[in-house]
KOLTITI-955092 format. One record per residue: x, y, z of N, C-alpha, C in turn; residue in three letters. Coordinates in steps of 0.001 Angstrom, whole numbers, padded with zeros to 6 digits, always signed. Atoms other than C-alpha are relative to their C-alpha. Layout:
% residues N
XYZXYZXYZALA;...
This chain:
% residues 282
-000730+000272-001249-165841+032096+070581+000967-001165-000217UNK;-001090+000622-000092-162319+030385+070672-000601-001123+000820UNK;-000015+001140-001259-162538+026608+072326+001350+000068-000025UNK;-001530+000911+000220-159202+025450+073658-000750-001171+000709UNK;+000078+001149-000404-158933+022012+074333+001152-000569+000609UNK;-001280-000064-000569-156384+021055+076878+000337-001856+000135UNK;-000368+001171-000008-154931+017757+076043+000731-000663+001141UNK;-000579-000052-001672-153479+015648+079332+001559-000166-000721UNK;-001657+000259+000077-149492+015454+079336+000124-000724-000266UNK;-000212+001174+000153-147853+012856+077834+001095-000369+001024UNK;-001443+000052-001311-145011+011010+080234+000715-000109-001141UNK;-001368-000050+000924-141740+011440+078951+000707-001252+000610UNK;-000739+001336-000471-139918+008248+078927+001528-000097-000679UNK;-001402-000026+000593-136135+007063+078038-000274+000213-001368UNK;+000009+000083+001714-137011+006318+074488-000282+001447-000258UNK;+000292-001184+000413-138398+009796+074248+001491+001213+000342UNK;-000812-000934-000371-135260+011414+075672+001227-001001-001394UNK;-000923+000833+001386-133353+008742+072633+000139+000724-001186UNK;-000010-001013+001345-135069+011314+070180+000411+000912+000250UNK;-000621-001559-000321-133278+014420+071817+001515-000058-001204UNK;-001186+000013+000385-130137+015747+070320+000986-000986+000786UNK;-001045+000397-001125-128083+014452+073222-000424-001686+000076UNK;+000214+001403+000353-129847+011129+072847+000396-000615-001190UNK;+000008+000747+001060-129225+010124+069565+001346+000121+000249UNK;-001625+000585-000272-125515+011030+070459+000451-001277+000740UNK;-000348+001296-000460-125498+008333+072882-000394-001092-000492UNK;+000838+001371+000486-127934+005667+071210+001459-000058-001417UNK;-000706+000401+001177-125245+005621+068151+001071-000373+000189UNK;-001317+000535-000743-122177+004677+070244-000482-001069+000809UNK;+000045+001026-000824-124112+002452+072140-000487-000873-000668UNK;+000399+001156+000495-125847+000619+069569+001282-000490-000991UNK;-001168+000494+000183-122188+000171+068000+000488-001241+000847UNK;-001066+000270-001100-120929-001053+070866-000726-001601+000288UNK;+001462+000619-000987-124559-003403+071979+000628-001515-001642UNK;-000186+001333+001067-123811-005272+068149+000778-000330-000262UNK;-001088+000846-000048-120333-005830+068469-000037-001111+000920UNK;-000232+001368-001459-120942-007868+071739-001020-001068-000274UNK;+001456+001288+000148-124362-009748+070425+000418-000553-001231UNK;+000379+000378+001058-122995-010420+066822+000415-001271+000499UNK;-000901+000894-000222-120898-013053+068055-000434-001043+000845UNK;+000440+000719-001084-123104-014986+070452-001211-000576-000213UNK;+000819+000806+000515-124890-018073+069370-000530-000935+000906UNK;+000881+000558-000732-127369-019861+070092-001423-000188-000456UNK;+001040-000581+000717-131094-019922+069569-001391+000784+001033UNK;+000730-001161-000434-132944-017657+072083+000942+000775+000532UNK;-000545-001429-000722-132125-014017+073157-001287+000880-000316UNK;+000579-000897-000863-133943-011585+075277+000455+001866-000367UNK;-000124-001438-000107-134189-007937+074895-001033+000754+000938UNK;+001055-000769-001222-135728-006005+078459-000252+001310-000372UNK;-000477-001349-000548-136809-002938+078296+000037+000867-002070UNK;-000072-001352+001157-137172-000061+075120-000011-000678-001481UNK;+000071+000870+001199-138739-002218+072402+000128+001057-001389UNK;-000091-000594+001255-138703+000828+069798+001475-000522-000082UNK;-001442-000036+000794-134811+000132+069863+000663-001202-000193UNK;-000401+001454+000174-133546-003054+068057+001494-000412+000337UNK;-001615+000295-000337-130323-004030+070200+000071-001417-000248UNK;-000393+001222+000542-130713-007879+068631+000098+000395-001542UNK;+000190+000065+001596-130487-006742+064683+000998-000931-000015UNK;-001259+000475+000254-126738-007624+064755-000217-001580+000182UNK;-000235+001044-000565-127258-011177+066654-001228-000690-001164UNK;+000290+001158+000891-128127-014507+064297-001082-000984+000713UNK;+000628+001118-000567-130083-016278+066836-002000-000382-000369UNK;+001404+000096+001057-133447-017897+064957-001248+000608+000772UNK;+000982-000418-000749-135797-016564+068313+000597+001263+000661UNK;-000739-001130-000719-135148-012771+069315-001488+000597+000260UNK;+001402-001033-000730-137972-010836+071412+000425+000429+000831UNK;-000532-000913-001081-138437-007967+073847-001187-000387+000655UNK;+001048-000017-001082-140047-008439+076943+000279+001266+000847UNK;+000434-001338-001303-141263-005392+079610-001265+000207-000064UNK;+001323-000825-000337-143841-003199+080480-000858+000676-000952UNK;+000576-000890+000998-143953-001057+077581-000708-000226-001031UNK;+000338+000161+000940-145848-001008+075104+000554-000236-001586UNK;-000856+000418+001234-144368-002655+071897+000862-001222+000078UNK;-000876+001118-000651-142738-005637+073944-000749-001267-000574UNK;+000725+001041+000770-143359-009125+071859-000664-001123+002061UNK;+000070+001176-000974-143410-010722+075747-000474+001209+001280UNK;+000529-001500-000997-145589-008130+078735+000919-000948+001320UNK;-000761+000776-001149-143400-008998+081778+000236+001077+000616UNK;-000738-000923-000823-142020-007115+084759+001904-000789+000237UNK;-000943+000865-000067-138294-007589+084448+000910-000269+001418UNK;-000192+000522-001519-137827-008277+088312-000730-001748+000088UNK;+000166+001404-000331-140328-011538+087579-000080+000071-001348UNK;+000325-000041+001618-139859-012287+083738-000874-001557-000100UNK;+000766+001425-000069-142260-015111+082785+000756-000518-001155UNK;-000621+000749+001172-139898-016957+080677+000867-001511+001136UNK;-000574+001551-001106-138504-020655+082001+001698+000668+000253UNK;-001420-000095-000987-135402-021015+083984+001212-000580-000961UNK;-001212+000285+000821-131992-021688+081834-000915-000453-001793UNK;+000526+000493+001623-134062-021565+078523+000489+001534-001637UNK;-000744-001425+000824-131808-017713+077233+001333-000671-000745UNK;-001629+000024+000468-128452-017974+075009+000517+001540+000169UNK;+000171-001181-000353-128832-013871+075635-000847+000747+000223UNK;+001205-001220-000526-130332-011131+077305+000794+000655-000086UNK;-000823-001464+000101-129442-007666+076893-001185+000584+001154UNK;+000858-001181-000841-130557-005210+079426+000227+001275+000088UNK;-000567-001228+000396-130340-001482+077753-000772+000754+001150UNK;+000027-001044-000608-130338+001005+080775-001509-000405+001130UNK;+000997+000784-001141-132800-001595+083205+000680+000393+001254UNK;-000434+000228-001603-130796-001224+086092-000440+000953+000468UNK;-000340-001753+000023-130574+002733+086294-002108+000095+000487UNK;+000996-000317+000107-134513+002818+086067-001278-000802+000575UNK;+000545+001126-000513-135662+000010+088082+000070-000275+001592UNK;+000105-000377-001374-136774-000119+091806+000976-001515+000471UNK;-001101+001406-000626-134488-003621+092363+000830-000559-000533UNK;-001349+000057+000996-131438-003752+090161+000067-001370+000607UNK;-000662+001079-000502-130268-006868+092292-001463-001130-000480UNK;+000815+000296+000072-133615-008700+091956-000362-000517-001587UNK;-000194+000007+001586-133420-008103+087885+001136-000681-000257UNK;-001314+000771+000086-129693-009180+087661-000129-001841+000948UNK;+000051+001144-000531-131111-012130+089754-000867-000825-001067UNK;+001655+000685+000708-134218-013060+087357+001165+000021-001398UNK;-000510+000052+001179-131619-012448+084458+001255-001218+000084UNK;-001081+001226+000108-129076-015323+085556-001376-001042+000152UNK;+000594+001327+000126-132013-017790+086024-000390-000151-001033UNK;+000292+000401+001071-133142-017423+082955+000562-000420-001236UNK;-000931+000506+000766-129905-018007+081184+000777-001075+000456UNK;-000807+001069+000059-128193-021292+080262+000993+000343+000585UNK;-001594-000215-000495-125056-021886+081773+000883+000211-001409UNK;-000772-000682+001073-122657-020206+079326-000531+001165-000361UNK;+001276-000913+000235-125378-018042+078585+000705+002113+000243UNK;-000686-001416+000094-124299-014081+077795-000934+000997+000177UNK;+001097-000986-000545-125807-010952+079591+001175+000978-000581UNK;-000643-001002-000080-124941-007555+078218-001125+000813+000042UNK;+000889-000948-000727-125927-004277+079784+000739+001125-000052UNK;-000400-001218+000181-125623-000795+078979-000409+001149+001227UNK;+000278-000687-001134-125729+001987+081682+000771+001572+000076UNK;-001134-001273-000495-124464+005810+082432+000998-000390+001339UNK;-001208+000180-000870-121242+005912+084199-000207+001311+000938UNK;-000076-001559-001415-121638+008292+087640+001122+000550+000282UNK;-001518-000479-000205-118002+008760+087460+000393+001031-001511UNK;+000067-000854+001463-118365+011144+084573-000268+001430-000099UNK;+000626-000611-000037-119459+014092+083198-001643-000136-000177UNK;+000983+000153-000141-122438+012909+082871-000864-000048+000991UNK;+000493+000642-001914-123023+011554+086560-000091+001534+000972UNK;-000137-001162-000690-121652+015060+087596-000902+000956-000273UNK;+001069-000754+001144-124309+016746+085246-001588-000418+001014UNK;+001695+000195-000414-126944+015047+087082+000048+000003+001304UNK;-000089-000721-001414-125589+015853+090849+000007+001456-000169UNK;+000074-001568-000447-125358+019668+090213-000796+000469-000948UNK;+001126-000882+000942-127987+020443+087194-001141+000205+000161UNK;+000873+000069-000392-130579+020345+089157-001370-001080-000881UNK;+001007+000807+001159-132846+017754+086587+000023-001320+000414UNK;-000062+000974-000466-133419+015345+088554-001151-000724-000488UNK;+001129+000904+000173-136769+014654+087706-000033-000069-001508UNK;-000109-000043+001321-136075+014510+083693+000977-001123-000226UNK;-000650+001422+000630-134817+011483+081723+001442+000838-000817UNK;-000415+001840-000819-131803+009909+081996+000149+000778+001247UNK;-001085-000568-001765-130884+012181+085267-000867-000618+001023UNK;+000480-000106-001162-133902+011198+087213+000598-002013+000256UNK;-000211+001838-000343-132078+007233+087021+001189-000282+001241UNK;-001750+000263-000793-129408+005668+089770+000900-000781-000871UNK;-001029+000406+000778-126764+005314+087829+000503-000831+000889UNK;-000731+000564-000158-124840+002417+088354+000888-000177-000314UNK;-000959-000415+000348-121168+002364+088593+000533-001450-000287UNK;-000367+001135+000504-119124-000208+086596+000563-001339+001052UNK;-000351+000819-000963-117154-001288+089751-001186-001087+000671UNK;+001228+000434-001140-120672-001833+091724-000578-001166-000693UNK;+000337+000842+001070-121873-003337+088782+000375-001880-000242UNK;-001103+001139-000114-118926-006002+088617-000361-000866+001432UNK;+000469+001052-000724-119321-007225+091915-001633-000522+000183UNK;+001241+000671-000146-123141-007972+091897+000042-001115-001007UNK;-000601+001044+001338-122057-010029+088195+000591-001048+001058UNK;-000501+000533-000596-119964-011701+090535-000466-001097+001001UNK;+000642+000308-001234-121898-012654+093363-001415-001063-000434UNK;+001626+000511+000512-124515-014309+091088+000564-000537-001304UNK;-000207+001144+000688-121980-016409+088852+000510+000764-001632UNK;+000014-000711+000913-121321-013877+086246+001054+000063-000299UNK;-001267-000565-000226-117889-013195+084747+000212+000978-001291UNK;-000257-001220+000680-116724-009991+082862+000520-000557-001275UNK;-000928+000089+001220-115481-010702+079387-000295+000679-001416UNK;+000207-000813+001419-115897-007815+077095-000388+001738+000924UNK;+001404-001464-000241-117134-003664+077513+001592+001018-000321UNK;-000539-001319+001068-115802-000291+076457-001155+001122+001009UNK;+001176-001029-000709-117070+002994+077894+000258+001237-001194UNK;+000027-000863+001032-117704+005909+075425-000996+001487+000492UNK;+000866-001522-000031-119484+009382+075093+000835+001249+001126UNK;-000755-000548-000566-116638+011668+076554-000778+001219+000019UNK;+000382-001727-000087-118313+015207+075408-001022-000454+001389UNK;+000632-000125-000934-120143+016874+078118-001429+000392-000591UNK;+001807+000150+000411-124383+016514+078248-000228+000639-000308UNK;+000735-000876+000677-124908+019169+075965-001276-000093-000653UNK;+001561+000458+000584-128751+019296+074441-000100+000699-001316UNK;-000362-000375+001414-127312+020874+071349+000461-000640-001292UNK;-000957+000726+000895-126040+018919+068509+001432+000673-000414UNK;-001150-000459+000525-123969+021440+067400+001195+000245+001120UNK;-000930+000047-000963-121859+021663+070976+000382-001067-000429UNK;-000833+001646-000087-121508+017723+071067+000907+000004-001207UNK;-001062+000059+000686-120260+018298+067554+001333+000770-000250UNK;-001202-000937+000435-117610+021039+068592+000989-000688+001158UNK;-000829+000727-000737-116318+018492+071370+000046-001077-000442UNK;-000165+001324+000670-116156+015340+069213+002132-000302+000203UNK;-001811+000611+000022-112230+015391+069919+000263-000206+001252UNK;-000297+000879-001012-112626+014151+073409-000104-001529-000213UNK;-000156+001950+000244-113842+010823+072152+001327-000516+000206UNK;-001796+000856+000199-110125+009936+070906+000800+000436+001222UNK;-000682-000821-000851-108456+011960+073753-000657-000512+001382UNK;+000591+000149-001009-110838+010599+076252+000238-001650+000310UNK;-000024+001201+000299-110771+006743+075384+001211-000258+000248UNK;-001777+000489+000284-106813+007133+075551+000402+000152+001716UNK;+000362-000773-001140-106421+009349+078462-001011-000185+001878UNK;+001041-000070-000763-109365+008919+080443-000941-000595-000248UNK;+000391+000737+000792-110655+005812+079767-001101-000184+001006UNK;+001491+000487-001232-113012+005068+082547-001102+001633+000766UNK;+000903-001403-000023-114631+008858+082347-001127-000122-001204UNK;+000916-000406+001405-116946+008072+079576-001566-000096+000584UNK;+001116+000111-000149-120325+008596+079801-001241-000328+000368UNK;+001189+000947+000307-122077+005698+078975+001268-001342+000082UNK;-001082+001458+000158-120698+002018+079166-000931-001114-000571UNK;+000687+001569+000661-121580-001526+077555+000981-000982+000903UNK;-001195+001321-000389-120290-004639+079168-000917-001137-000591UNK;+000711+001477+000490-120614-008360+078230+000503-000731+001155UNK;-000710+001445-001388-120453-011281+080973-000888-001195-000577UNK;+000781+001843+000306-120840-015064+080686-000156-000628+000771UNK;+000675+000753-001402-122542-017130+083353+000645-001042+000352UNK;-000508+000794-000634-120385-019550+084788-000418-001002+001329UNK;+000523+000461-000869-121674-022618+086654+001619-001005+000053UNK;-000813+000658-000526-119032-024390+088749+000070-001486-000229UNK;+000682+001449+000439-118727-028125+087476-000461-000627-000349UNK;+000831+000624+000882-120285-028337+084945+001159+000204-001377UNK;-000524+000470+000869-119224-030696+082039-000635-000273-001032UNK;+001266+000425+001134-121075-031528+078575+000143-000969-000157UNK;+000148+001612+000188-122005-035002+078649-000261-000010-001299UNK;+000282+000365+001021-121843-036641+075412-001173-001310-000020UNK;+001383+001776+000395-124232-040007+074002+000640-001150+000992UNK;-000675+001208-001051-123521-042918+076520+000651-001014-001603UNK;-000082+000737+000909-123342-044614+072578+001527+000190-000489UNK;-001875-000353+000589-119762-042718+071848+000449-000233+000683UNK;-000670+000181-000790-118755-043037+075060+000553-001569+000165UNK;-000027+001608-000428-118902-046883+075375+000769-000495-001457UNK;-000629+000111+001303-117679-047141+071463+001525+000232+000276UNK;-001338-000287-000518-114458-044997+072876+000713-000814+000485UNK;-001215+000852-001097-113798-047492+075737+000231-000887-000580UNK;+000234+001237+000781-114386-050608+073484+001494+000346-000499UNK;-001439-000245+000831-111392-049258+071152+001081+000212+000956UNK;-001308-000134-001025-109355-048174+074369+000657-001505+000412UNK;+000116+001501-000844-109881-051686+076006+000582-000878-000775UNK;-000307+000911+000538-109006-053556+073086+001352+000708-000670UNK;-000960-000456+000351-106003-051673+072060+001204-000462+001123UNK;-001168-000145-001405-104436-051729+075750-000105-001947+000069UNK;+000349+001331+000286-105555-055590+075186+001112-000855-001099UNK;-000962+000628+000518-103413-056042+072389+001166-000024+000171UNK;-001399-000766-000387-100596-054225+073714+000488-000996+000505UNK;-000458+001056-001247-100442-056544+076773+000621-001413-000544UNK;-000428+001540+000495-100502-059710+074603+001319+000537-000933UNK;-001317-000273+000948-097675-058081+072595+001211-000309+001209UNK;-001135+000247-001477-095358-057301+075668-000070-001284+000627UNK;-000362+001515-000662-096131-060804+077363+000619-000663-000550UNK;-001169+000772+000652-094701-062699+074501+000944+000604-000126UNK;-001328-000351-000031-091884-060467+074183+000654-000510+000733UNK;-000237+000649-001191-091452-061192+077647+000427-001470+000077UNK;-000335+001335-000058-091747-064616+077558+001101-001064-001373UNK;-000816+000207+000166-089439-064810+074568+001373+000013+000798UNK;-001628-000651-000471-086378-063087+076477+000159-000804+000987UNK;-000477+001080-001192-086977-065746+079664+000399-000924-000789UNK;+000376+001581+000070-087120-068729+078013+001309+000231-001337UNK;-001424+000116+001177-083491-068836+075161-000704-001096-000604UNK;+000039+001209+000507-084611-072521+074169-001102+000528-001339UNK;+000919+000076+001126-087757-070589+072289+000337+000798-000857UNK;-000505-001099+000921-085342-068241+070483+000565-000941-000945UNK;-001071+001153+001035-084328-070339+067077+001021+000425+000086UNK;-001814-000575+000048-080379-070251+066997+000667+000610-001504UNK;+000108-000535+001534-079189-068050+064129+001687-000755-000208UNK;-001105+000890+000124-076376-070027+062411+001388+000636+000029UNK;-001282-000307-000254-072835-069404+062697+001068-000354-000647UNK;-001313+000576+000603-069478-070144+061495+000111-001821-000436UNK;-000377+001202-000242-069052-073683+062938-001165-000832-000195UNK;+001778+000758+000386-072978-074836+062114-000172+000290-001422UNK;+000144-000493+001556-072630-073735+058798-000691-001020-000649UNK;+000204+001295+000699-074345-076061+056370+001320-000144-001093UNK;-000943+000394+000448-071835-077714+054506-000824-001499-001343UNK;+000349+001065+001446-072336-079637+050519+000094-001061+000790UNK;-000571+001711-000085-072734-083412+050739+000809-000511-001130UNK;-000674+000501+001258-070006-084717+048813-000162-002193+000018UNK;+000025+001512+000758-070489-087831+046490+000510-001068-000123UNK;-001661+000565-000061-069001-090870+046344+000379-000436-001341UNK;-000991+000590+001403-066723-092492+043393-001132-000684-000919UNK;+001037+000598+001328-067967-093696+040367-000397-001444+000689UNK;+000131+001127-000552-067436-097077+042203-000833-000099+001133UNK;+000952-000231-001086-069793-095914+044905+000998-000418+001544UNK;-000709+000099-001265-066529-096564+047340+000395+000940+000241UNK;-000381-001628-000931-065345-093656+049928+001110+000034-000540UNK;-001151+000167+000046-062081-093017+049036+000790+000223+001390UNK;
């Protein structure tokens, strides 16, 4: 007699839809895109939320890089609505496809500026709803299947919440023009929208990356009170000598009597002449 043994379902999660055909098309434009914007941004901590199988810090130099979330494989267990990490202690966080999949986008984008320094760089990858993609997941009915069952967030919407919470735009690119095919070999018979799409139809892509830098109003980098006071010392005594320069100038140009007289024609010095052998004048 046959046993079966009915194993329970596993959940299907983003990372698992990363290993599809149609996933690995996007994970390879986006992790392009994720290490152009992190190579460049120093410091010595950065944050990665969210899908620890995928390393979006390789590119970035900074000596402390960990992922915090839910999932399993995260160096830090956190919910990234309350991350347990101190307040301005990030140089970056990345947040790959948190918003889309997360019951308080605003709440996350809030917990992700406190935890970064001022200057401090957030980048965040996301499907574009203005797409074929976005349109793929209003009429394909797959709602409940990864990425469609996420709210996409749109770059505009995006921008002003950045905004509203100190953020400012300086960097992103949107990519993945073909349409959500689950074939490899389709995506590879539309690979000539990329160039045609990027030119054309630049804000139809897919998928997007942006970079923003946290901007606090009025703030200056204090140096050592030890350079500072060294600085004025040399100012003080410079503008010190100046003064005593210009006063005597000054008080040459009043005063003629203290200018020596330079000689002249009629002041000339003039030989002493000798007298006679006889020592009389003639």
């Amino acid at each position: 007699m046959t046993r079966i043994v009915l194993e329970p379902l596993q959940k299907s999660t983003l990372a698992d839809w990363f290993e599809t055909d149609a996933g690995r098309y996007v994970l390879a434009w986006e992790s392009a895109q994720v290490d152009n914007a992190v190579e460049d941004v120093f410091g010595f901590n950065a944050a990665q939320v969210g899908l620890p199988s995928i390393d979006y810090l390789k590119a970035n130099r900074m000596p402390l890089r960990f992922k915090v979330g839910t999932e399993a494989g995260c160096t830090v267990a956190g919910d990234p609505a309350r991350l347990p990490i101190a307040s301005q202690s990030l140089d970056l966080i990345v947040l790959p496809h948190v918003l889309e999949f997360c019951a308080n986008p605003h709440q996350v984008l809030r917990e992700a500026e406190r935890v970064l320094m001022p200057e401090g760089q957030i980048v965040i990858s996301g499907f574009n709803p203005i797409s074929l993609w976005g349109l793929s997941r209003l009429l394909g009915g797959r709602r409940q299947k990864y990425p469609w069952r996420g709210e996409f967030v749109g770059l505009l919407r995006l921008r002003d919440w950045l905004k509203l919470l100190g953020f400012e735009l300086n960097g992103g690119k949107f990519g993945c023009y073909a349409p959500p095919f689950s074939q490899a070999k389709w995506l590879h018979r539309f690979r000539m929208l990329e160039s045609a799409g990027d030119r054309w139809w630049a804000i139809g892509g897919g998928v997007y990356v942006v970079r923003a830098v946290k901007r606090v109003v009025g703030m200056r980098i204090v140096t050592p009170a030890w350079r500072r006071d060294r600085r004025q010392a040399r100012a003080v005594a410079t503008v010190a000598r100046r003064e005593r320069s210009n006063s005597a100038l000054r008080l040459i140009q009043a005063n003629p009597l203290l200018t020596p007289p330079l000689p002249d024609a009629h002041h000339a010095l003039r030989p002493v002449q000798k007298d006679g052998p006889d020592g009389d004048e003639d």
